[in-house]
C-alpha positions in Angstrom: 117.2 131.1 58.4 116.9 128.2 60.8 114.1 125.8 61.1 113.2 125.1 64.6 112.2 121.6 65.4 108.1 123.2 66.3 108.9 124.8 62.3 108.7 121.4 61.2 105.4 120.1 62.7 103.3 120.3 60.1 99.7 120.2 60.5 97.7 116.5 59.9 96.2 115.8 57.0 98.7 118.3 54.7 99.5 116.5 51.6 102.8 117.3 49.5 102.0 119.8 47.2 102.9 121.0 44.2 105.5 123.8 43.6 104.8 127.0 41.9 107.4 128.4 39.7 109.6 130.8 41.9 109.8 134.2 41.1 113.1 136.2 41.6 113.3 139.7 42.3 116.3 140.2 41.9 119.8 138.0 41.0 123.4 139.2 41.2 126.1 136.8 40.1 129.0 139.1 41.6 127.0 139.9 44.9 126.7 137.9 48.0 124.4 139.5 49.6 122.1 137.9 52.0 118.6 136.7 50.9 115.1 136.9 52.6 112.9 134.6 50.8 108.7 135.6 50.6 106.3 133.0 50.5 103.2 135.1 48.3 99.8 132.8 48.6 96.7 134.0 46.4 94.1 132.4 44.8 94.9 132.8 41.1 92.7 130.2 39.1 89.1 128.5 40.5 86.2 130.6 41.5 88.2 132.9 43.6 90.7 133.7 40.6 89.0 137.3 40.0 91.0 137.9 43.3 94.2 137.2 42.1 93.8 138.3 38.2 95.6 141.6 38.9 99.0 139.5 40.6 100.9 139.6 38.0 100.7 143.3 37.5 101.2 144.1 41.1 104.2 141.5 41.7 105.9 143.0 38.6 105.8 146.4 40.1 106.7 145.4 43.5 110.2 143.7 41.6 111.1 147.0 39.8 110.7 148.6 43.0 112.7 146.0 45.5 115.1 145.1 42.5 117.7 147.0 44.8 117.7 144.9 47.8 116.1 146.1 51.2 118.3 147.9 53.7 118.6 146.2 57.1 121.6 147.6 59.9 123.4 148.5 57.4 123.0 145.5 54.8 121.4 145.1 51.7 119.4 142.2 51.5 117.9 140.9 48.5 114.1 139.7 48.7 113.0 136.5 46.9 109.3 136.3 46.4 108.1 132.7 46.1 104.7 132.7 44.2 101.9 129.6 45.3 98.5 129.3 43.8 95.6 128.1 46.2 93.5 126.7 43.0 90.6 128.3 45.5 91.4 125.6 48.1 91.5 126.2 51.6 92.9 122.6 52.0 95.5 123.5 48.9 96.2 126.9 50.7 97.2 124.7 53.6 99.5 122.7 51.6 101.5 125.5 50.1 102.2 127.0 53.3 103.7 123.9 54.6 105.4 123.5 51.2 106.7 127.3 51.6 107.6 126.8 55.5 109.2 123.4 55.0 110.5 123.5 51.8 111.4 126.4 50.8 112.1 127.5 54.3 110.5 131.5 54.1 111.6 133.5 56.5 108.0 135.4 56.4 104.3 134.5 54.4 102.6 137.2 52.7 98.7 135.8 52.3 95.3 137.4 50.6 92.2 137.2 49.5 88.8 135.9 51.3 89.0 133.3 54.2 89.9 130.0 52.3 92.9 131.4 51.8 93.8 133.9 54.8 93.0 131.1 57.8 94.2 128.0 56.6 97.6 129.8 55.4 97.8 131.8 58.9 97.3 128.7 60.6 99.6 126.8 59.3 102.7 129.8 60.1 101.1 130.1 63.6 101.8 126.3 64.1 104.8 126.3 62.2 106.3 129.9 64.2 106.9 131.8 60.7 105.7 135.6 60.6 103.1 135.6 58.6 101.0 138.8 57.0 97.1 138.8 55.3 94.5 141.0 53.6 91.7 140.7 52.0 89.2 139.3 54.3 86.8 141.0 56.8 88.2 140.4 60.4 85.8 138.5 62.0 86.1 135.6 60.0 89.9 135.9 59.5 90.0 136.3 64.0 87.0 134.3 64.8 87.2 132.2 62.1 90.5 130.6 63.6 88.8 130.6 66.9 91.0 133.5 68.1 90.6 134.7 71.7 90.5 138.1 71.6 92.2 138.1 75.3 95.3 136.3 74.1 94.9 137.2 70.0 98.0 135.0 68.0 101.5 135.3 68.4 102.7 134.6 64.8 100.2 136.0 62.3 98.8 139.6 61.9 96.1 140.5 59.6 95.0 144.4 57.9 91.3 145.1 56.7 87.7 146.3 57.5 85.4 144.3 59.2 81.6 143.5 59.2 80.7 146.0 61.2 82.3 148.6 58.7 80.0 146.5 55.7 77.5 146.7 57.7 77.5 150.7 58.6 77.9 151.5 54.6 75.2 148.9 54.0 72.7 150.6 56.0 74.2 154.1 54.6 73.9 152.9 51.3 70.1 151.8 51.6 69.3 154.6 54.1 69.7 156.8 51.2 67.4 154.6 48.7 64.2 155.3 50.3 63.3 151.7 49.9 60.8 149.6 52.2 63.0 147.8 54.3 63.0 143.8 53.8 66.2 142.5 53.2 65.9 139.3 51.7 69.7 137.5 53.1 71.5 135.3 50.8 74.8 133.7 52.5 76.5 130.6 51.9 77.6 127.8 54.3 81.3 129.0 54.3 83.6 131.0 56.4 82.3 134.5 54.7 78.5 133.5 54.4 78.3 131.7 57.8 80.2 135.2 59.7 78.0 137.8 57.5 74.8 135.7 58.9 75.9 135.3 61.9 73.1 135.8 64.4 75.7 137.5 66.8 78.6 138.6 65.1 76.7 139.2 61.9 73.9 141.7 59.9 71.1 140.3 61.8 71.4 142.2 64.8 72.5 145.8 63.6 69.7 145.3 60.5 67.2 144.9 63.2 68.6 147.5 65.3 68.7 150.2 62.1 64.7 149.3 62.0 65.4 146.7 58.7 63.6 143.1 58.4 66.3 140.5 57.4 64.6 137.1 55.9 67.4 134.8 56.2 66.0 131.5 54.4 69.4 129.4 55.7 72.8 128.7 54.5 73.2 127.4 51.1 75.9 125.3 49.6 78.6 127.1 47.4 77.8 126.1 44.2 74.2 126.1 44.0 72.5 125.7 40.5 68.7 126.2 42.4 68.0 129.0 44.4 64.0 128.7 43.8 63.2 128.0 47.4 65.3 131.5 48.3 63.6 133.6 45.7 60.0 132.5 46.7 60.3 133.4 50.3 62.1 136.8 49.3 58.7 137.1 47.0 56.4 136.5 49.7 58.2 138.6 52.1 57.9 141.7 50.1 61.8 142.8 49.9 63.3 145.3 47.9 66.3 144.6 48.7 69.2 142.1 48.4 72.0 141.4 50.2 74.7 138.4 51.4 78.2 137.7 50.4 78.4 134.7 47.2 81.4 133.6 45.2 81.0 135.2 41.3 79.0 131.8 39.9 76.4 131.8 42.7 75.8 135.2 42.2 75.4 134.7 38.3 73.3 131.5 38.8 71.1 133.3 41.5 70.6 136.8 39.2 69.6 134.8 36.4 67.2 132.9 37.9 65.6 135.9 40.1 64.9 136.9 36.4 63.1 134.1 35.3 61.0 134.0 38.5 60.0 137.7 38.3 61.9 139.2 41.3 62.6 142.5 41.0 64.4 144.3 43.9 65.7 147.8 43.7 68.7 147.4 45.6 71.3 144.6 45.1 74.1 144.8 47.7 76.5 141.9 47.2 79.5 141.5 49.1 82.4 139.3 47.1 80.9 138.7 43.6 80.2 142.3 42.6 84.2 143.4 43.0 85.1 142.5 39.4 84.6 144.4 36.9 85.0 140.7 34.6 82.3 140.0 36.6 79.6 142.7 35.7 80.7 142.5 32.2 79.4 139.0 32.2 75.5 139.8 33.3 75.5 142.5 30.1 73.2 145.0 31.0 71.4 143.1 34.5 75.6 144.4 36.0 73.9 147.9 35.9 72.7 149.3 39.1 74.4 146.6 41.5 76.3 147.6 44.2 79.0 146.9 46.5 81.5 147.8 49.3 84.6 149.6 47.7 87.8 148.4 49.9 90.0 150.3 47.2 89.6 152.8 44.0 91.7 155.1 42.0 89.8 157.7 43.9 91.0 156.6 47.4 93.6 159.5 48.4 96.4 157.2 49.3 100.3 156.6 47.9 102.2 153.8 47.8 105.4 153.7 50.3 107.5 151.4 47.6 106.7 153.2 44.9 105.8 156.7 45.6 102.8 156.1 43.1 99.1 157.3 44.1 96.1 154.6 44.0 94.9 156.2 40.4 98.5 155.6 38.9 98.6 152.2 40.0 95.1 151.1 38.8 95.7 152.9 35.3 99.2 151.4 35.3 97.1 148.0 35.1 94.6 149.4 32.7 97.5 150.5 30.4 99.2 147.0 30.9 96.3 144.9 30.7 93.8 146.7 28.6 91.3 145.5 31.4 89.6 147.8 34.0 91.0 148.5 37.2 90.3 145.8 40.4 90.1 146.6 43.9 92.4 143.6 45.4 95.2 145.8 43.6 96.0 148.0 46.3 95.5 145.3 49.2 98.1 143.3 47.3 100.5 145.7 46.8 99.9 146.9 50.2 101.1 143.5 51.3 104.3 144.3 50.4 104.6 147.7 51.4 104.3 146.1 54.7 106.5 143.5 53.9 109.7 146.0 53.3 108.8 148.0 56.0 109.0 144.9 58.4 112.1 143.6 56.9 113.7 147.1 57.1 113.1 147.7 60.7 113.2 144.3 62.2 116.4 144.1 64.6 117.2 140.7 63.8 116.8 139.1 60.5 117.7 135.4 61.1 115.0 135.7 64.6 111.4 135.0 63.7 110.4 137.1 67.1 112.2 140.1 65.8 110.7 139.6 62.5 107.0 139.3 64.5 108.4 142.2 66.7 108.3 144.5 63.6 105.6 143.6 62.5 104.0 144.4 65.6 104.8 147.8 65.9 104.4 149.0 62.3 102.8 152.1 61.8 102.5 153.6 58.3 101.1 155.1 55.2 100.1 152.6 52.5 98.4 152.7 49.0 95.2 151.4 51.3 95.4 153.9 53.9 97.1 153.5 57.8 98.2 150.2 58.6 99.0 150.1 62.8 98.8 147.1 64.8 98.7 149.0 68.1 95.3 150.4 67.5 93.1 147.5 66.3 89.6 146.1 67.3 91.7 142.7 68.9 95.4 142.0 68.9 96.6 140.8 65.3 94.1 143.0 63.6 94.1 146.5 62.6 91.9 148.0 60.0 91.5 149.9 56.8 88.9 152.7 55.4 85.6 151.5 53.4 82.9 153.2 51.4 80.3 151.7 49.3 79.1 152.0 46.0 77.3 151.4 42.3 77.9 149.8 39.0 77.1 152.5 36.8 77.0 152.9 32.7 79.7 155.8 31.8 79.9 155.6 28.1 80.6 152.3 26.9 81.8 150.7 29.9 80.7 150.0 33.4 82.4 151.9 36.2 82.1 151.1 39.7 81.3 154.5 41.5 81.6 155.6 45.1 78.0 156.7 45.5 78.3 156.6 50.0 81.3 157.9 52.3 79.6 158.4 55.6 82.0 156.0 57.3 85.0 157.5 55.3 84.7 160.6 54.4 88.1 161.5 53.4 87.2 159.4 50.2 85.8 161.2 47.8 81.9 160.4 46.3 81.8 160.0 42.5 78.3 159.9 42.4 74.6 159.1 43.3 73.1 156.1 43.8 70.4 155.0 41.4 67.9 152.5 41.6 67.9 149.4 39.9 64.6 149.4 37.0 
């Protein structure tokens, strides 16, 4: 593919970075077939790595599956996936997409997983004019966050999930059905997530207050907090019985601990971000009982996979089976990456024109292990978005399973059970 001469402007302030080890789907000494090379960007190690534990599994899948080469006008073209790790960076997601864009020359960037990775990688192909894919980060943040106009939207980057207002209506859903008094004691950070969740516009406040709820909203906190003292007392005061915000895994952990020690009891904890991961209720022992979260994806979720004809519950147990660790939601949103992916290099007219590639990606319109994914019907141009429910950590057995315990906003997604309060 050619580089244009805009290709190679690379955004100030982008350092070299380091290379990831390259990851072939398929090699054929005796063919010559044409290659489209994949630039994949996740967050595999640093606070975000519960994100990105399940990669491996999903990427080895996706190989099997593509180890034949994508048709294209009647050629088969083989796909090269190019693996780089954020470290949890937004300023080393930055500097992998340039290194992918620049050096390795992609023809098309495949991103996920919470803002810090989705924006600064977008940004960079949107600067650069590569075509350029995300997940796994509510819109607003992902749109807004990159101070997209919702008159104009992007031209080079394109982005499938919920958004808050979809957290938000299985929120209320979810504590509607607690019978709890309704303070809401607000814990977000001063990031992209935290400072769009708390938004006074854009966020919970208004739609809380709206639904009849009291949000005490103390202010932003820095991620990586090891005192959250001042938050806890004011929740205290307040009276609320409820929890809720959006905190990387350690704040949550240093925050839950301490609510303990300063005898704060809510009954409902609704954390967005921390509470995916399994690995991550495991590590609070029996205080992961009773939490609960939004569910994006589940082996319940009646969806199939375009690439590999498998439904969500085969996928997640294939992990289980592989791994000997419990299922994770970001499995279907990354293997839904590159369901999209093939689709778009299938259909695009013109493989060696980044506007046809965008073209295709424009117009897609199918059935994916998360659900529907169709640009021409989303909430701003660039964005289209997925189902959600919401649920509970709940003891079955031995083990903690995550539960679908509210559907009211998708109901073709089966409830697995009731929701329980915590104590």
């Amino acid at each position: 593919m050619k580089v244009s001469t805009t290709r190679r402007t690379v955004l100030k302030g982008i350092g070299a970075a380091i290379t990831a080890p390259a990851i072939l789907t398929h090699t054929r000494a005796y063919a010559a077939n044409p290659k489209i090379k994949v630039g994949f960007v996740s967050p595999q190690t640093g606070p975000l790595a519960g994100f990105g534990e399940a990669d491996d599994y999903v990427l080895k899948g996706v190989q099997s599956a593509l180890s034949g080469g994508v048709e294209n006008n009647g050629k088969t073209y083989d796909i090269e996936i190019i693996v780089k790790d954020t470290q949890s960076n937004p300023n080393r997601a930055a500097e992998v997409a340039a290194d992918l864009i620049l050096g390795d020359e992609v023809d098309l960037i495949v991103a996920a997983s919470t803002p810090e990775t989705t924006n600064p990688v977008a940004d960079q192909a949107e600067v650069n004019e590569v075509p350029c894919i995300t997940t796994d980060c509510p819109w607003q943040p992902y749109f807004f966050g990159r101070n997209g106009n919702p008159a104009e939207g992007f031209e080079y980057t394109y982005h499938f999930f919920w958004g808050l207002e979809d957290v938000i209506g299985n929120f209320l859903a979810l504590w509607d059905s607690a019978g709890v008094a309704k303070k809401v004691a607000g814990v977000f950070p001063n990031d992209a997530d935290g400072n769009a969740w708390g938004d006074a516009e854009l966020g919970l406040p208004k739609p809380l207050k709206a639904a009849g709820y009291d949000l005490i909203d103390p202010g932003r906190y820095q991620p990586m907090n090891d005192d959250f003292s001042s938050f806890i007392s004011a929740f205290k005061e307040a009276g609320c019985e409820i929890v809720t915000g959006n905190m990387i895994p350690p704040d949550f952990a240093t925050f839950w601990s301490q609510c303990a020690q300063q005898d704060f009891n809510p009954k409902v904890v609704t954390i967005g971000k921390a509470l995916l991961f399994p690995s991550v209720i495991e590590s609070l022992g029996d205080r992961g009982e009773g939490l609960t979260s939004e569910i994006w994806w589940s082996p319940s979720h009646p969806y199939s996979s375009s690439l590999t004809q498998q439904n969500a519950k085969a996928l997640a147990d294939g992990y289980t089976a592989e791994t000997g660790r419990p299922w994770t939601q970001p499995i279907g949103f990354k293997h839904a990456l590159f369901e999209v992916m093939r689709d778009v290099v299938s259909r695009a007219e013109d493989l060696e024109d980044p506007a046809a590639i965008v073209s295709a990606i424009a117009s897609t319109n199918m059935s994916t292990i998360v659900g529907s994914v169709d640009w021409s019907n989303g909430p701003v141009k660039n964005v289209t978005k997925t189902p959600l429910v919401a649920g509970q950590w709940q003891k079955q057995g031995d083990a903690m399973e995550l539960v679908i315990t509210n559907n009211e906003l998708a109901p073709e997604i089966p409830v697995g059970g009731e929701l329980k309060l915590i104590g």
